[in-house]
N, C-alpha and C positions, 0 to 999 in steps of 0.2 A: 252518215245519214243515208237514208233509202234514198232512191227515185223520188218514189212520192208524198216524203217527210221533207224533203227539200223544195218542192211543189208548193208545200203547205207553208212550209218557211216561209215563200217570198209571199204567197198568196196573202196571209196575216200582213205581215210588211205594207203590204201595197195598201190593203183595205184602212190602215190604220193610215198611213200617205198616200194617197192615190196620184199626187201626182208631185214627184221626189225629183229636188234641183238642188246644185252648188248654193251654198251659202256664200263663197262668194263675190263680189261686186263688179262688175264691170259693164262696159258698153256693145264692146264689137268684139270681134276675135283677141285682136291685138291684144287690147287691155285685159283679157282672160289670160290669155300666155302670161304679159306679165307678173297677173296677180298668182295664178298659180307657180310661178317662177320666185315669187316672193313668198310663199307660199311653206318655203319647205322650211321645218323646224319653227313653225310660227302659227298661228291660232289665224282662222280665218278671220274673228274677231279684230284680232290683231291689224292686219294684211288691212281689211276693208276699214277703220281705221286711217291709215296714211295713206290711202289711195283715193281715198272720197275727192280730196281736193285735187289731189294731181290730176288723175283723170277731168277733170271738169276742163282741164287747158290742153293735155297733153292724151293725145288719145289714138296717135297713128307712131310710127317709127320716126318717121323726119320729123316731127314737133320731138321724140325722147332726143335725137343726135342735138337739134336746135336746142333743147333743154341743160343737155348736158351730166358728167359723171359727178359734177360736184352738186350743183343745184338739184339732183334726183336723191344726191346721198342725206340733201338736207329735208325730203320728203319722207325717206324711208329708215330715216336712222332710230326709231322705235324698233324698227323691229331685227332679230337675231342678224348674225352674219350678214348685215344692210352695205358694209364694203364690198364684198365680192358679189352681193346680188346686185348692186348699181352696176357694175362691171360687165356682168354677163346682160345685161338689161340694156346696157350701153350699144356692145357688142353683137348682141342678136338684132336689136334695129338694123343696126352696118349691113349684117348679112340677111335680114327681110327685104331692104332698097338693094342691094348687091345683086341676089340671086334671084329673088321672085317678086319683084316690081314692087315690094313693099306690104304686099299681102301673106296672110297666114299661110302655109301650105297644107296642101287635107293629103297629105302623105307621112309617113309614121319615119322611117330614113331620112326626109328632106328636116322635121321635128327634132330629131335626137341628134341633129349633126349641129341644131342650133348650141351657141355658149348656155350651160345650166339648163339643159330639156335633157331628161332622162326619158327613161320609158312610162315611169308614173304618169309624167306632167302631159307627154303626147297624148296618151290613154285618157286623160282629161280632157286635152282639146277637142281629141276627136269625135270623143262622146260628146260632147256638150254642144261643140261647134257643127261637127260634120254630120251627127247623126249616127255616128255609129256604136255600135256594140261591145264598145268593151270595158273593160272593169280595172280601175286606177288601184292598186293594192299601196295603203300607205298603214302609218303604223295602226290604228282603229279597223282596217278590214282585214290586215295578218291578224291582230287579236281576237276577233270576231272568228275569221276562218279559224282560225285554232281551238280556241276554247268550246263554242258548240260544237265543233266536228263538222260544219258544213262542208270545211275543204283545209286539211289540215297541212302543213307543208314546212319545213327549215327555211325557206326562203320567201319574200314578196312574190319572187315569181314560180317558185312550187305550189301557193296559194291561188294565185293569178289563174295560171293553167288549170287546176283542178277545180274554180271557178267557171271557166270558160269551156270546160267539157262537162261541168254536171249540171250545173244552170240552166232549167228550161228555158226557150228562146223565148218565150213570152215574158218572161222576166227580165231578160239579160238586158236586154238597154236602160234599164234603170235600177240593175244591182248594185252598180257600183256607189250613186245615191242612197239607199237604203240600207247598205250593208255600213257606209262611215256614219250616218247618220242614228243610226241604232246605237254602234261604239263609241259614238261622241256622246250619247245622252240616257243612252241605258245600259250598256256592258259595258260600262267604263272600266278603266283600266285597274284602280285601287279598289271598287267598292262598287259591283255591276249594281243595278236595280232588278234583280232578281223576280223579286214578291210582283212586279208591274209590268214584266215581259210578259208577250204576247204569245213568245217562244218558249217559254221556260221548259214546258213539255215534252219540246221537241230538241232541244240545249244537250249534250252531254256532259255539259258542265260539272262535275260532281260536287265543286265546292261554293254550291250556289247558297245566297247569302240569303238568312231567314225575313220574314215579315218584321217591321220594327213593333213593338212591344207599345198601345195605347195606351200613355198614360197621361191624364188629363188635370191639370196642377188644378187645387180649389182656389177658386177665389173669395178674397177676404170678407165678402157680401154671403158667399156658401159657407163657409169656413163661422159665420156670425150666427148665420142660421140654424147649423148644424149643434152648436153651441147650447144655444137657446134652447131647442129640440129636445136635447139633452136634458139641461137643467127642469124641463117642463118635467122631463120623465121622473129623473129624482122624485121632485115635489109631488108625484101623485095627481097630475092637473094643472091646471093654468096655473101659470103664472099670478103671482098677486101684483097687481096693479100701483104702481105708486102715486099718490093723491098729494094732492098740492096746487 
């Protein structure tokens, strides 16, 4: 895409959401890390789900270590790989009270050294928590960056970067928003919504999927009428009247 067909991209995006936030759930920093930490291979659906109740008790590090690996695995165990994300869940408390008094760190290095923080999940917090500018690539904004051509790339973070250098800055703090949000509910992955993008235009999608086909069943009240209609015609005129 151009310059200013990428412009126009987020512009539609925005107009359509003006104002684009994580689906999901949490309180303070903390509970965002975890819930993004739970996050991975699992439906925000999902995520916010088993965390409604935990967080209502459990909402800093020292309440997760106080809670514990078994009692969190009995909170989380709906959703995928819920052993090893207790784990790391466990374990990155340890080292929030260990290394930084307990609090989030708004550092991208101090993030990704935590158990299960990759670069995605920083890229999340920081945008969301700290305010900054950058753009979480997970599997709905690689497909997105792909298929329209906004930022096409072999990797999350070939996509990322070519993101993060073509993205007017007036967008960029809430692309990352608009761009999962779109692939969570319009470019979907089997079967985008085509016919109802805002983008389709501007998509270099080639195998963009048609308008669906109106077809409106009769109902058995139409279907009586149409009937009758009929028979009137046969007959040359009204119907004759049955008397009794």
């Amino acid at each position: 895409m151009t310059k200013a067909e990428i412009d126009e991209f987020f512009r539609r995006l925005a107009e359509r959401l003006p104002e684009p936030k994580t689906e999901l759930e949490y309180l303070n920093p903390f509970t965002l890390l975890v819930a993004v930490v739970l996050s991975a291979q699992a439906t925000d659906v999902g995520v916010n789900r088993a965390t409604r109740r935990l967080f209502e008790t459990v909402d800093t590090p020292a309440k997760m270590l106080a809670l514990g690996e078994a009692a969190l695995i009995e909170h989380i165990k709906s959703i995928g790989l819920f052993k090893t994300k207790a784990k790391n869940v466990i374990a990155l408390s340890q080292l929030l009270l260990d290394r930084h008094g307990g609090e989030v760190p708004a550092d991208r290095d101090a993030l990704e050294a935590l158990p299960g923080v990759g670069r995605k999940t920083a890229n999340v917090v920081l945008n969301v928590v700290f305010g900054e500018a950058t753009i979480a690539v997970d599997t709905h904004i690689f497909r997105v960056g792909n298929r329209t051509g906004i930022a096409p790339g072999k990797t999350p973070r070939a996509v990322e970067d070519k993101l993060m250098k073509h993205v007017p800055s007036e967008w960029r703090m809430g692309a990352h928003h608009w761009l999962i949000l779109h692939g969570r509910y319009t470019c979907k992955a089997r079967k985008p919504e085509c016919p109802t993008c805002v983008v389709r235009d501007l998509c270099r999608y080639k195998a963009k999927t048609a308008p669906r086909p109106s077809i409106t069943a009769a109902s058995p009240v139409d279907e009586a009428i149409q009937a009758d209609a009929a028979l009137t015609t046969r007959l040359g005129g009204d119907r004759p009247r049955r008397r009794g």
